[in-house]
C-alpha positions in Angstrom: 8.3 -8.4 17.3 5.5 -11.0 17.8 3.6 -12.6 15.1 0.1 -11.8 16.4 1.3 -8.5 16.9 0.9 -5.4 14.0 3.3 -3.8 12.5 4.6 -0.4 13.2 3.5 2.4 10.6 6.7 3.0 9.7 8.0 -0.7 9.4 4.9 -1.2 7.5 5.8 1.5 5.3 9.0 0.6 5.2 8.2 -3.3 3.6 5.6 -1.5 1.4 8.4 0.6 -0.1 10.6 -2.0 -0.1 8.0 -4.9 -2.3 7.6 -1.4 -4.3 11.4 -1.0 -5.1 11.4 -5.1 -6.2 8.3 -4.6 -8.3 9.7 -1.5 -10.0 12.9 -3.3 -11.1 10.8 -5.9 -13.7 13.3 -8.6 -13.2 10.4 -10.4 -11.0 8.9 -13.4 -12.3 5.1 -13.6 -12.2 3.8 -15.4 -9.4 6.5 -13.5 -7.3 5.3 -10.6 -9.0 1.6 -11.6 -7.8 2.6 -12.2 -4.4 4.6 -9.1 -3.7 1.7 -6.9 -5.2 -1.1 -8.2 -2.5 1.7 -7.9 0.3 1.9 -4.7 -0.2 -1.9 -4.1 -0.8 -1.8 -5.9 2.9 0.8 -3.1 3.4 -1.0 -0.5 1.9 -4.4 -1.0 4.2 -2.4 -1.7 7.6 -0.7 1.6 6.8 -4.2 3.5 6.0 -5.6 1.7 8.8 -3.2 3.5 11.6 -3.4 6.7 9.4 -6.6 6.9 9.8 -6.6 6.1 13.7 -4.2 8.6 14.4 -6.5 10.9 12.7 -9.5 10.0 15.1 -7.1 10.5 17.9 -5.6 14.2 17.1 -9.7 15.2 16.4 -10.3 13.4 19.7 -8.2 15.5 21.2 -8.8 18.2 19.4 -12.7 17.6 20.5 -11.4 18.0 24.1 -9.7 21.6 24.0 -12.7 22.8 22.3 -12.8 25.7 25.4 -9.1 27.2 24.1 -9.5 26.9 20.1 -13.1 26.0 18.9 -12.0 25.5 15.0 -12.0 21.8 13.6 -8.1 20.7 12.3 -8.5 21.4 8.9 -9.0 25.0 9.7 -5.6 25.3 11.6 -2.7 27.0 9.2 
């Protein structure tokens, strides 16, 4: 993939999980420690970020077929 390009949500999840995993097993030094906490914050807000999108695009659509079911998304069972 390009550099200038963003990450897929699930390869973004994916590295989150995986800084996750190094953090949990302690045996990081400090800086390292640091530096794989605000990757995955970076991680963390791309991931949110294209959450959040594909939310504004199902209630987009959802907007459109107002004629065949006229309840908003967190209405459907």
């Amino acid at each position: 993939m390009a550099e200038n390009q963003p990450m897929g949500f699930e390869a973004a999840l994916e590295e989150l999980e995986r800084r996750v995993r190094r953090l949990e097993g302690g045996d990081v030094p400090l800086d390292e420690a640091l530096a794989l906490y605000e990757e995955g914050m970076q991680l963390a807000r791309a991931c949110q970020a294209q959450l959040e999108a594909a939310e504004a695009r199902v209630a987009s659509i959802h907007r459109g077929t107002r004629g065949i079911e006229d309840r908003p998304v967190d209405d459907v069972e």
